[in-house]
C-alpha positions as CSV (number, residue, x, y, z in Angstrom):
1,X,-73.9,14.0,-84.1
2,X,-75.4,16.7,-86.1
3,X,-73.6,19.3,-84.1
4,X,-70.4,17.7,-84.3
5,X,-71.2,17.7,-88.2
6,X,-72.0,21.9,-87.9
7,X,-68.5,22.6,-85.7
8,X,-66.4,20.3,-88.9
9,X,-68.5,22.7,-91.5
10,X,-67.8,25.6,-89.7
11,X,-63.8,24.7,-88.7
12,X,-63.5,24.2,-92.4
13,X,-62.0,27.6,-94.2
14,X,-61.8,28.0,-97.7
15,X,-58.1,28.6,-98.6
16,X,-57.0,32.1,-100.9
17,X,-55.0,32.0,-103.1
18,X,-52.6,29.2,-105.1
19,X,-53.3,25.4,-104.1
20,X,-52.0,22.3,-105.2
21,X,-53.9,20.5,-107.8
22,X,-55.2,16.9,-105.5
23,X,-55.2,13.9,-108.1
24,X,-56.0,10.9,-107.4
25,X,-54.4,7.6,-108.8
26,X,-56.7,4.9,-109.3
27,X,-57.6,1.1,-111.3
28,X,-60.2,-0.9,-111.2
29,X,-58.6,-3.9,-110.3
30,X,-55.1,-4.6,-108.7
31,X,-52.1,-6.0,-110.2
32,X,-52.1,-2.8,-113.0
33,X,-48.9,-1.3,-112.0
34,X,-50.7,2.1,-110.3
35,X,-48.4,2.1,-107.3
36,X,-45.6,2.0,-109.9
37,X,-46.9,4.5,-111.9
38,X,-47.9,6.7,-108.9
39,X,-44.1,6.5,-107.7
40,X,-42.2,7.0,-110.8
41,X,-45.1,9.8,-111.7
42,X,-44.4,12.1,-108.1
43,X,-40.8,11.2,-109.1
44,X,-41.1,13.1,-112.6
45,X,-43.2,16.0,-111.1
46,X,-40.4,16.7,-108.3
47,X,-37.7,16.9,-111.5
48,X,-39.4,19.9,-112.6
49,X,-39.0,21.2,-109.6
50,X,-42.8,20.8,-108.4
51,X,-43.6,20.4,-104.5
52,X,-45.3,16.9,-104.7
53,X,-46.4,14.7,-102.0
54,X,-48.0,11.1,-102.1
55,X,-50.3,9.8,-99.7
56,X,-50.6,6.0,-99.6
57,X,-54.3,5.7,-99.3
58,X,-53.9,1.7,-100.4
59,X,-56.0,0.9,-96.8
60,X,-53.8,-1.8,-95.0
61,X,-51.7,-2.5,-97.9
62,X,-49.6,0.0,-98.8
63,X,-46.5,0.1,-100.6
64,X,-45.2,3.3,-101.8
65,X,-42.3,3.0,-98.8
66,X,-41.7,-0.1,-100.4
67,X,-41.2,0.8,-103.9
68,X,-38.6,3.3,-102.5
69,X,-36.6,1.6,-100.4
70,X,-37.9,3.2,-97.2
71,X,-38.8,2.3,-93.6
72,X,-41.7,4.3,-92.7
73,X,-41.5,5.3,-88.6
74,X,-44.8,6.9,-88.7
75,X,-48.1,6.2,-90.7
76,X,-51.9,8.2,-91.6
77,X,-53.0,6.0,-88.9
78,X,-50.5,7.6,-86.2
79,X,-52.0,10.9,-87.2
80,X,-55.0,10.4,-87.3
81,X,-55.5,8.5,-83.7
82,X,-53.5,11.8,-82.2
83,X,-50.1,9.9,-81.4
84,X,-47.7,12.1,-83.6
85,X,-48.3,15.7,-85.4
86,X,-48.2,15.8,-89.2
87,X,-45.2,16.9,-89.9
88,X,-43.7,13.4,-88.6
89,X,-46.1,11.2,-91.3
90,X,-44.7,13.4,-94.3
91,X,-41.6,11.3,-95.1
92,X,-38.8,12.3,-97.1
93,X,-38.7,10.4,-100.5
94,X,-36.1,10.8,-103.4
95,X,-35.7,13.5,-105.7
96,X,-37.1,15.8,-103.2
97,X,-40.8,14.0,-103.5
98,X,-42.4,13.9,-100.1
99,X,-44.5,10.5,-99.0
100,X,-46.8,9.7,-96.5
101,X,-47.4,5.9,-95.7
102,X,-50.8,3.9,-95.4
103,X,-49.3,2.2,-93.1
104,X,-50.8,-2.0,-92.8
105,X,-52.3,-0.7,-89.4
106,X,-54.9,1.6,-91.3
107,X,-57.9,-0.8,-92.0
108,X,-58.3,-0.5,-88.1
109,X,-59.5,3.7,-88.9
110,X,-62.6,2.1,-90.7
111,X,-64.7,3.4,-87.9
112,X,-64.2,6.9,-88.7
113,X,-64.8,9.5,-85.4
114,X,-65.7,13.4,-86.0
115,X,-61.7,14.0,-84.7
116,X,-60.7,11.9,-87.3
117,X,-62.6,13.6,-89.9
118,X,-61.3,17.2,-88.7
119,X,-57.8,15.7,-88.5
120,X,-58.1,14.8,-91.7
121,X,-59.4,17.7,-93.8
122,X,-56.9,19.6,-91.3
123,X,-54.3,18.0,-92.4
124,X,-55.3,18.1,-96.6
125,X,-55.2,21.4,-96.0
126,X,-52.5,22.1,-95.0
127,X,-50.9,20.0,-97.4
128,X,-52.9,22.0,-100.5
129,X,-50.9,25.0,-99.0
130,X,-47.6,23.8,-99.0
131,X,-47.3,21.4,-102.2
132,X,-47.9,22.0,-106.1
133,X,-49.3,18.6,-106.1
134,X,-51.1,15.8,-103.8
135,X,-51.2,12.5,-105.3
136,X,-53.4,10.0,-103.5
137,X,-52.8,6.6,-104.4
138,X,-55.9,4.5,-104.3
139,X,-56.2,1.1,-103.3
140,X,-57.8,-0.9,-106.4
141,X,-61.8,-1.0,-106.6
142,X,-64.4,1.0,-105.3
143,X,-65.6,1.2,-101.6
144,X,-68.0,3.5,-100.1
145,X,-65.4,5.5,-98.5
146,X,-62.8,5.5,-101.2
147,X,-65.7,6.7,-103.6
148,X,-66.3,9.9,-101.4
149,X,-62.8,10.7,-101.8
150,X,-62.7,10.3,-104.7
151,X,-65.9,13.0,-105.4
152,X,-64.1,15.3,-103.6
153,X,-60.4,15.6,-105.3
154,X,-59.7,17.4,-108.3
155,X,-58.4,14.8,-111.0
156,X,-58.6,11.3,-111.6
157,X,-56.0,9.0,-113.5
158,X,-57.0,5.8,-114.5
159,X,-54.8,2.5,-115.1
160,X,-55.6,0.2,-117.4
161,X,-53.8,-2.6,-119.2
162,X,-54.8,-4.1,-122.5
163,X,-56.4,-6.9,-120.5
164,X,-60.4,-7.3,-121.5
165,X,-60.8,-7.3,-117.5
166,X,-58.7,-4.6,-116.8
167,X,-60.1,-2.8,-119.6
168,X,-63.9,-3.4,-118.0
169,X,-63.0,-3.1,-114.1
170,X,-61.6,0.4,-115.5
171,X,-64.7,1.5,-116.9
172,X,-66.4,0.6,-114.5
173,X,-64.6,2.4,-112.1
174,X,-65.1,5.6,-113.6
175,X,-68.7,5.1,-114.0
176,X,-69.3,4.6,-110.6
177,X,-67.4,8.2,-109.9
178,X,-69.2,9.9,-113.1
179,X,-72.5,8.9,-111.7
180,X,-71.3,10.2,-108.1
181,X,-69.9,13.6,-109.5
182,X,-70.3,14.0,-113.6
183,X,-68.2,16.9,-113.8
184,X,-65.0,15.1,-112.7
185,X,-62.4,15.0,-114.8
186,X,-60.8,11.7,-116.2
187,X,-57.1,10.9,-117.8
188,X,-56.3,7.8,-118.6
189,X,-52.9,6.0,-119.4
190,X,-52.8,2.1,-120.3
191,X,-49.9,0.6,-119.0
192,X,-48.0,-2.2,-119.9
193,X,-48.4,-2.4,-123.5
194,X,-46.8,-4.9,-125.2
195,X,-47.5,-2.3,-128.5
196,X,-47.9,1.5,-129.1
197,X,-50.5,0.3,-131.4
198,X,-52.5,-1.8,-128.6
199,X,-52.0,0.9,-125.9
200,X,-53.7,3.5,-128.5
201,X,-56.3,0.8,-129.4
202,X,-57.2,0.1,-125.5
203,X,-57.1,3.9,-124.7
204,X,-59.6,4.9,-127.9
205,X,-61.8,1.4,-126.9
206,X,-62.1,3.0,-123.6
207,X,-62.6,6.8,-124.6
208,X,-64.9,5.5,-127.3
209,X,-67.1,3.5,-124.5
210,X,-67.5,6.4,-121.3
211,X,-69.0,8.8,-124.9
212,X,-70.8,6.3,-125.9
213,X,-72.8,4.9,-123.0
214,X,-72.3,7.9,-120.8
215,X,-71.5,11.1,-122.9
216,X,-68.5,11.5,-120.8
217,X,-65.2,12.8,-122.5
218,X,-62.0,11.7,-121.3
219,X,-58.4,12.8,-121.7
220,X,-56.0,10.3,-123.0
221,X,-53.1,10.6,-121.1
222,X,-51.5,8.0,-123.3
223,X,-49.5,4.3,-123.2
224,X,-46.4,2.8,-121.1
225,X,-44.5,-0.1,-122.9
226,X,-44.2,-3.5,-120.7
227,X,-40.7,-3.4,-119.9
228,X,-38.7,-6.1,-117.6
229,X,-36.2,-2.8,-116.3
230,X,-39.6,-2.3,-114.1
231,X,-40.0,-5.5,-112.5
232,X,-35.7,-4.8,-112.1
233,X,-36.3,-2.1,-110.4
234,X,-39.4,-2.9,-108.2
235,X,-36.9,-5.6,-106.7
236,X,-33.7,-3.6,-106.0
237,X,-36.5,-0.5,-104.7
238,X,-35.1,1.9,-106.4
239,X,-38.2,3.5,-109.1
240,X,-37.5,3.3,-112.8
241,X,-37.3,7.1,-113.1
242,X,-34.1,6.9,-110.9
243,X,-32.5,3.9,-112.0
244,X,-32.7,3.6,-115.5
245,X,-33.6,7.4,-116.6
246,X,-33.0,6.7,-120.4
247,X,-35.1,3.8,-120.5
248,X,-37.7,3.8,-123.2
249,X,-40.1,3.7,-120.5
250,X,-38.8,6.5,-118.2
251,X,-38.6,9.0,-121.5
252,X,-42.6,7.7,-122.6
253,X,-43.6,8.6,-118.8
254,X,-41.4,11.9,-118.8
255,X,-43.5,13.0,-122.0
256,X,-46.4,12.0,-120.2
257,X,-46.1,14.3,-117.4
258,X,-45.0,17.5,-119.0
259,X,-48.2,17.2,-120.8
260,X,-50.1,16.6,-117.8
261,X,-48.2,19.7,-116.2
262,X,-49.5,21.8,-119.3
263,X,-53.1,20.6,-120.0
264,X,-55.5,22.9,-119.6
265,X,-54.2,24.4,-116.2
266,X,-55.4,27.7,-117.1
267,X,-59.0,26.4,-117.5
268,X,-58.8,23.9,-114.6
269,X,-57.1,26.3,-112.2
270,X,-58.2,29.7,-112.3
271,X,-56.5,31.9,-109.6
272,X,-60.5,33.0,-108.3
273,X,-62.1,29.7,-108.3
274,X,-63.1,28.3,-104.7
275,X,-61.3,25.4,-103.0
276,X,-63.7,23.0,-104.8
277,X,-61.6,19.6,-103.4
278,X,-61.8,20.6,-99.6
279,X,-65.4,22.2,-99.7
280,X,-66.5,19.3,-101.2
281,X,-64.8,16.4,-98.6
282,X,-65.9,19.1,-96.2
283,X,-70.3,18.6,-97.1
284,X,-69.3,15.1,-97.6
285,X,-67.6,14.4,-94.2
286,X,-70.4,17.0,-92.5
287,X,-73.3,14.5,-93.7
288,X,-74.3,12.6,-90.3
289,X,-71.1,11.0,-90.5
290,X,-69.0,9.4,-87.9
């Protein structure tokens, strides 16, 4: 096993020059609207002409196809067990936005092999070189495994609602990747508030809390109104962004993203800093595992 681990850390290359910013989307408990908001974000990002791809990493639930009205032939799974190349999991999505499905077949990679792990990293690689931006979208809570993904990509969005439990499963969630990794970088949007006023007051309650208890600053990303055009479009699988593009809630998100696009990118991204996210899964992956 250990020499498996030494040919993975010595396959892995560090990439030159520009690569795409890996964020993952993630809540602490389900039910928060993150696939949504993952979708209709990707959606936004491709509109301004980024390269974006999501990856479905909702383990043996995920949905993105659904939320887009698409039949997935291929899944992770399929490229990871060897049965198709990459190219055939990255899906064509609308707006230009590239997807690659979970797949409900996934759960049965728990077991991960050394191939798998190469596979993997191979294949996040080459996806850093050829898109702007990687969105992995979580499944809700924290697993061993998701964790350690979760150390090694860039940035993490969190989901909340105004819910107390939502509000607590969120912080809680970013605690347990602060005390894995305290250098991480957190944004935060609360979804589905009923108010501007109570999305502010949940984002600040929750800022407020990760400075207090752990001195950790986080970026507030800002609020998404509840609005039944979402649930409308969930069911006719066609994203918000799409189908109802003036929407108050398709304009609030649009905001959102430009000032994701602009914050701090010069500080986060400098053209000489090393591929942190890949040597990072790479130690990780390379740690007796398998």
């Amino acid at each position: 096993m250990r020499d498996q681990a030494e040919k993975l850390r010595m396959k892995m290359l560090e990439n030159q020059g520009s690569l795409g910013r890996s964020i993952a989307v993630v809540s602490g408990k389900g039910g928060v609207g993150k696939s949504n908001f993952t979708t209709n974000f990707a959606i936004l990002l491709s509109n301004l002409g980024k390269k974006v791809v999501v990856l479905d990493m909702d383990i043996g639930m995920g949905n993105i196809n659904i939320l887009i009205g698409k039949n997935a032939r291929y899944n992770l799974k399929d490229y990871l067990v060897g049965e198709v190349p990459l190219q055939d999991v990255i899906l064509d999505g609308p707006n230009n936005l590239k997807y690659i499905s979970g797949g409900s077949g996934l759960s049965s990679v728990v077991q991960w092999s050394p191939t798998m792990f190469e596979s993997l990293i191979s294949a996040f690689e080459t996806l850093q070189k050829n898109f702007d931006y990687i969105l992995f979208d979580m499944g809700a809570g924290a697993t061993n495994w998701s964790l350690d993904l979760l150390t090694s990509i860039d940035e993490i969005i969190v989901i909340s609602t105004t819910e107390p439990t939502s509000i607590t499963d969120a912080y809680s969630m970013m605690k347990y990747i602060h005390l894995r990794d305290q250098t991480k970088k957190f944004y935060l949007v609360v979804n589905r508030a009923f108010t501007t006023e109570e999305g502010r007051e949940t984002g600040f309650r929750l800022k407020n809390t990760m400075m207090k208890f752990l001195s950790k600053e986080i970026n507030l990303l800002g609020s998404l109104p509840e609005d039944p055009l979402v649930r409308k479009a969930v069911i006719d699988q066609i994203p918000f962004s799409i189908s109802y593009p003036d929407s108050s809630i398709s304009k609030t998100l649009q905001a959102m993203v430009s000032s994701f696009v602009n914050y701090r990118v010069e500080e986060v991204y400098a053209p000489n800093q090393p591929n942190s996210f890949l040597k990072k899964l790479k130690n990780i992956f390379s740690k007796g595992r398998g």
